[in-house]
Backbone as JSON, one array per atom type, in Angstrom:
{
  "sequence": "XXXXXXXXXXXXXXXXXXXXXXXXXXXXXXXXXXXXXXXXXXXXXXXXXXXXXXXXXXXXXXXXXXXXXXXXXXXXXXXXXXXXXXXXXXXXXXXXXXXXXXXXXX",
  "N": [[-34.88, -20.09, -25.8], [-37.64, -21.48, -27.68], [-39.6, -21.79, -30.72], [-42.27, -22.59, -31.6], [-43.63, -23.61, -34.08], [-45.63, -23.22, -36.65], [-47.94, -24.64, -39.53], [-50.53, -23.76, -41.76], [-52.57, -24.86, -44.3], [-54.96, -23.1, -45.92], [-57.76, -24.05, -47.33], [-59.4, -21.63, -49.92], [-62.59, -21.53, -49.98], [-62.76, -21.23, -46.58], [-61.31, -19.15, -46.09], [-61.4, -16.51, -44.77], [-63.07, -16.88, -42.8], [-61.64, -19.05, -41.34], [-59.28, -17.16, -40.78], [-60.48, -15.52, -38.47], [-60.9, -17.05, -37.0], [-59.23, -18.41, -36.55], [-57.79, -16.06, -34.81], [-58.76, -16.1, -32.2], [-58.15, -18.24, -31.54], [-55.43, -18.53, -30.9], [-55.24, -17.22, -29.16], [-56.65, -18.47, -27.34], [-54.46, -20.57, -27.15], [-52.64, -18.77, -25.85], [-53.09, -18.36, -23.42], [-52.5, -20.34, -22.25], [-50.62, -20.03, -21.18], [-47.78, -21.03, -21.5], [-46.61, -20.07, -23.74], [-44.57, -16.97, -24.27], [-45.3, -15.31, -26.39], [-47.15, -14.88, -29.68], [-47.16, -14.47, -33.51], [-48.91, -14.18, -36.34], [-48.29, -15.15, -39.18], [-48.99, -14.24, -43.01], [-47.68, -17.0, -45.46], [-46.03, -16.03, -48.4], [-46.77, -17.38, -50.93], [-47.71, -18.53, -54.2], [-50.67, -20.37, -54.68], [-51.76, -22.92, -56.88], [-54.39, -23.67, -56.75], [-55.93, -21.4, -55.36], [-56.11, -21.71, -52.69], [-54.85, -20.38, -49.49], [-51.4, -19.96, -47.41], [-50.59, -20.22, -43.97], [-48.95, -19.46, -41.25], [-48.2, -19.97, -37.93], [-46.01, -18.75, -34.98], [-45.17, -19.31, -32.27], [-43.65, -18.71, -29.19], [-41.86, -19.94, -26.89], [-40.48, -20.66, -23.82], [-38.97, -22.09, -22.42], [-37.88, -25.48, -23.66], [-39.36, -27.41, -21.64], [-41.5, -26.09, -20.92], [-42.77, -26.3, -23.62], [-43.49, -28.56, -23.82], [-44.79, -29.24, -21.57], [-46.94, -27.78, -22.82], [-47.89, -29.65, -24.84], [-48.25, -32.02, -23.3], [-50.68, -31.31, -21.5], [-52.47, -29.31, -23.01], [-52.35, -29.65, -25.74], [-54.21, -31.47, -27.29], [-56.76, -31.22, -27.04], [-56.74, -28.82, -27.98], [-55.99, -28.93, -30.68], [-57.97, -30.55, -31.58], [-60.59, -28.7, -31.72], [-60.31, -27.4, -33.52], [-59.86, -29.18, -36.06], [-62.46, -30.88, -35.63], [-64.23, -28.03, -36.39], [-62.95, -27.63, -39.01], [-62.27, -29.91, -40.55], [-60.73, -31.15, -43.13], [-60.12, -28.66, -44.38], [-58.61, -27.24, -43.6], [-55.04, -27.18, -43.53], [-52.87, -28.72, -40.99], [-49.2, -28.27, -40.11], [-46.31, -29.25, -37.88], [-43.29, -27.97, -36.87], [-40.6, -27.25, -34.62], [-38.38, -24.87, -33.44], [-34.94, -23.92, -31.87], [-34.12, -21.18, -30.77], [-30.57, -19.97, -31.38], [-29.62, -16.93, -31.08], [-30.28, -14.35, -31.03], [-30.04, -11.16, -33.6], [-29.98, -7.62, -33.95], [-31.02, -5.17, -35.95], [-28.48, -1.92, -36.21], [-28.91, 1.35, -35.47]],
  "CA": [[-36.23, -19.96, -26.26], [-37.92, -22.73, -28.5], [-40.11, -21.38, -31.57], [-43.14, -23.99, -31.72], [-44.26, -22.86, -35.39], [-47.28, -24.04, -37.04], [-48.03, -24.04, -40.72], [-51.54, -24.27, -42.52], [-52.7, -24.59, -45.42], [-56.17, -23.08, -45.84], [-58.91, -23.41, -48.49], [-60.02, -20.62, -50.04], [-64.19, -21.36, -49.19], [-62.72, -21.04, -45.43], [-60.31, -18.36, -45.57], [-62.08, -15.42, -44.62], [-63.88, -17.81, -41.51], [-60.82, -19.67, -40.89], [-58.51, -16.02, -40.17], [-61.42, -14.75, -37.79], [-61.44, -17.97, -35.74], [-56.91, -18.29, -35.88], [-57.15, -15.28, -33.83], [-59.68, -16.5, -30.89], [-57.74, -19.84, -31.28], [-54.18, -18.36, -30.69], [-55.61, -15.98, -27.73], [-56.3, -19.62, -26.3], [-53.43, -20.64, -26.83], [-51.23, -17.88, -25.24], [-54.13, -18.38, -22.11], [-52.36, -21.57, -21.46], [-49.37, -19.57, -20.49], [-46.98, -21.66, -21.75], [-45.59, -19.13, -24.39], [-44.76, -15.36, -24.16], [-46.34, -14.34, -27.95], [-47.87, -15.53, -31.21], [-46.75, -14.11, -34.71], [-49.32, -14.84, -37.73], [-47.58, -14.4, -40.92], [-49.29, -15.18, -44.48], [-46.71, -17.28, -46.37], [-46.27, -15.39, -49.76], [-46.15, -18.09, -51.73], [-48.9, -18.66, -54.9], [-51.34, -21.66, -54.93], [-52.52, -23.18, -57.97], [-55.56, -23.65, -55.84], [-56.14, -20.56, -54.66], [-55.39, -21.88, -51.33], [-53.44, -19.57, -48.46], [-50.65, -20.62, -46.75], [-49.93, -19.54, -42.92], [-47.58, -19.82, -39.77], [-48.34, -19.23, -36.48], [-44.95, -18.94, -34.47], [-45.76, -19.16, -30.71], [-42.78, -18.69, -28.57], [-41.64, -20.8, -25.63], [-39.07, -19.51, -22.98], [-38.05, -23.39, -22.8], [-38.38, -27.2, -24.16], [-39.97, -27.92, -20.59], [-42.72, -25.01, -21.14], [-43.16, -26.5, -24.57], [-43.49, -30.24, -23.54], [-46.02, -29.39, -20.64], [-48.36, -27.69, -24.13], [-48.15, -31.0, -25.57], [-48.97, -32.98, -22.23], [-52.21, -30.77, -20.81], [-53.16, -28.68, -24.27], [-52.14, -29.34, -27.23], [-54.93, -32.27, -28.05], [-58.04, -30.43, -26.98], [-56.85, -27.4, -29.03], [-56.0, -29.18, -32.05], [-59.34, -30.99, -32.06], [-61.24, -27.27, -31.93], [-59.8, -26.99, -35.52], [-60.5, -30.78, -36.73], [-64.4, -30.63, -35.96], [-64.34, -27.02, -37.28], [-62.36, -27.11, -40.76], [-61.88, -31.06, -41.14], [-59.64, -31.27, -43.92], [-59.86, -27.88, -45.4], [-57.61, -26.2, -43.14], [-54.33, -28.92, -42.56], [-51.52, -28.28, -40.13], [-48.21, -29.27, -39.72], [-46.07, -28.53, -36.74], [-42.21, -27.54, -36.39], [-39.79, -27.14, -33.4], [-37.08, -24.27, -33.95], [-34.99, -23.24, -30.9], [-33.09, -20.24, -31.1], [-29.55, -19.92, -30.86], [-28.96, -16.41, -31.03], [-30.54, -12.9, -32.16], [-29.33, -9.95, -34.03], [-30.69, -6.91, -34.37], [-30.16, -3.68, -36.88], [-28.6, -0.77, -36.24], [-30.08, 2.77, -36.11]],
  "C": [[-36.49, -20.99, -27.37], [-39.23, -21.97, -29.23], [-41.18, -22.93, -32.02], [-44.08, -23.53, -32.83], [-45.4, -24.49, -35.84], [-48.08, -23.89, -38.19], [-49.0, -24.55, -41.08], [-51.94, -23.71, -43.56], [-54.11, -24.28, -45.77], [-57.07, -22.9, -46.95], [-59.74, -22.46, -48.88], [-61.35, -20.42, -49.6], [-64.0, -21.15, -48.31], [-61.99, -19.93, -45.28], [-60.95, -17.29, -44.71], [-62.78, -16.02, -42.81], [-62.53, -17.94, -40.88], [-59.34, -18.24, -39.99], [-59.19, -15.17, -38.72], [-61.26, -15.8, -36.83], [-60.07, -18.54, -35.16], [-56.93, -17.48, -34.72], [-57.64, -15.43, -32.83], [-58.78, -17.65, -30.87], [-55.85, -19.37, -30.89], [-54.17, -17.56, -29.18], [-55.75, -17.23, -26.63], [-55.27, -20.4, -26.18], [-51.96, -20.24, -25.92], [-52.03, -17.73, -23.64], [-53.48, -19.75, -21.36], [-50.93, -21.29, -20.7], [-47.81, -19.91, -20.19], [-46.1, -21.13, -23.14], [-45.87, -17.37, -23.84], [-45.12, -14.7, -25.24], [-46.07, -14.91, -29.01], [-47.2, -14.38, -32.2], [-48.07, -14.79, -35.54], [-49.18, -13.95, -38.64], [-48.74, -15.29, -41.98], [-48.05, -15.76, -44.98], [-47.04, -16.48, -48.25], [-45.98, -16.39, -50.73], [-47.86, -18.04, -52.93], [-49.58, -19.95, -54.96], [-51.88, -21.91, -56.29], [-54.07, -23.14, -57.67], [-56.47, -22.77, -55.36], [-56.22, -20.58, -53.18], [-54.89, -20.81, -50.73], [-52.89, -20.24, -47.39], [-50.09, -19.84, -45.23], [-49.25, -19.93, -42.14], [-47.97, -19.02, -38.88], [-46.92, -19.59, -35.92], [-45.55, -18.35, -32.8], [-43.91, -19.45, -29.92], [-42.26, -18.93, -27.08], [-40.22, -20.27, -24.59], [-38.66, -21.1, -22.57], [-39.08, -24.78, -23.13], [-39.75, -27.79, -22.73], [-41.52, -27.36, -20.97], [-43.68, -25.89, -22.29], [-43.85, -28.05, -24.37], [-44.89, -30.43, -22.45], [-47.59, -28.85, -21.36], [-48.92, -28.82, -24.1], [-48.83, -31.69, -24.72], [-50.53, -32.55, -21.93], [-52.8, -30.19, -21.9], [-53.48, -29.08, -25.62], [-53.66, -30.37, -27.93], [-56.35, -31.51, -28.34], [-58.02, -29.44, -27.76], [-56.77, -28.08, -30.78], [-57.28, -29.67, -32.21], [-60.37, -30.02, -32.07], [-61.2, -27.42, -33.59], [-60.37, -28.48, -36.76], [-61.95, -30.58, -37.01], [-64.4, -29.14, -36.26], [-64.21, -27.05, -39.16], [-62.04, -28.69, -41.65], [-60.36, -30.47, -42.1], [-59.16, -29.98, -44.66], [-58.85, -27.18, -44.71], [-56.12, -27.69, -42.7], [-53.06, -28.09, -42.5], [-50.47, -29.01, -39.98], [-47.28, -28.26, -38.5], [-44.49, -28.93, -36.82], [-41.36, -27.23, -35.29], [-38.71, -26.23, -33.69], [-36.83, -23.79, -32.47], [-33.56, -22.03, -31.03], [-32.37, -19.71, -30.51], [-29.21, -18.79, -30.25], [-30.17, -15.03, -31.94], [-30.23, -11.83, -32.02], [-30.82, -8.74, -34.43], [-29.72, -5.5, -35.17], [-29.5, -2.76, -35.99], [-28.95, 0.81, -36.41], [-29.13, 3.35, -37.27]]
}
């Protein structure tokens, strides 16, 4: 599985807009059927800015899956967000693929 995370940094004047329009924009994302499910976490971190910091983690069942985003999706979706938020919302994008998971005991 390959973890195609996705971290932005959003200006406070948009937050409130910008969380309402993540979740229509991740629903098209998971429409392209090229992952099996989204995660959006807040990062807990503090801004001087008042800024908020998030991560979408979209989850790929392989590199191939992930590579055919990039080829047919990924431009058209990122440019949704561009002419929406310009600069106030800015993304950067990660690749994690994972080795191995544990889980608790009852």
């Amino acid at each position: 599985m390959i973890i195609y995370n996705v971290t932005v940094n959003v200006e406070k004047s948009i937050n409130d807009q910008w969380l309402l329009w993540i979740k229509e924009h991740i629903n098209k994302v998971l429409a392209t059927r090229k992952f099996v499910e989204a995660k959006l976490s807040k990062v807990l971190v503090e801004d001087d800015l008042g800024s908020s910091t998030y991560s979408i983690q979209y989850k790929a069942r392989s590199r191939d899956e992930l590579d055919d985003y990039y080829k047919n999706y990924a431009q058209a979706l990122r440019q949704e967000s561009i002419a929406k938020f310009a600069d106030k919302a800015v993304a950067f994008r990660t690749e994690l693929e994972i080795i191995d998971e544990f889980f608790a005991t009852k």
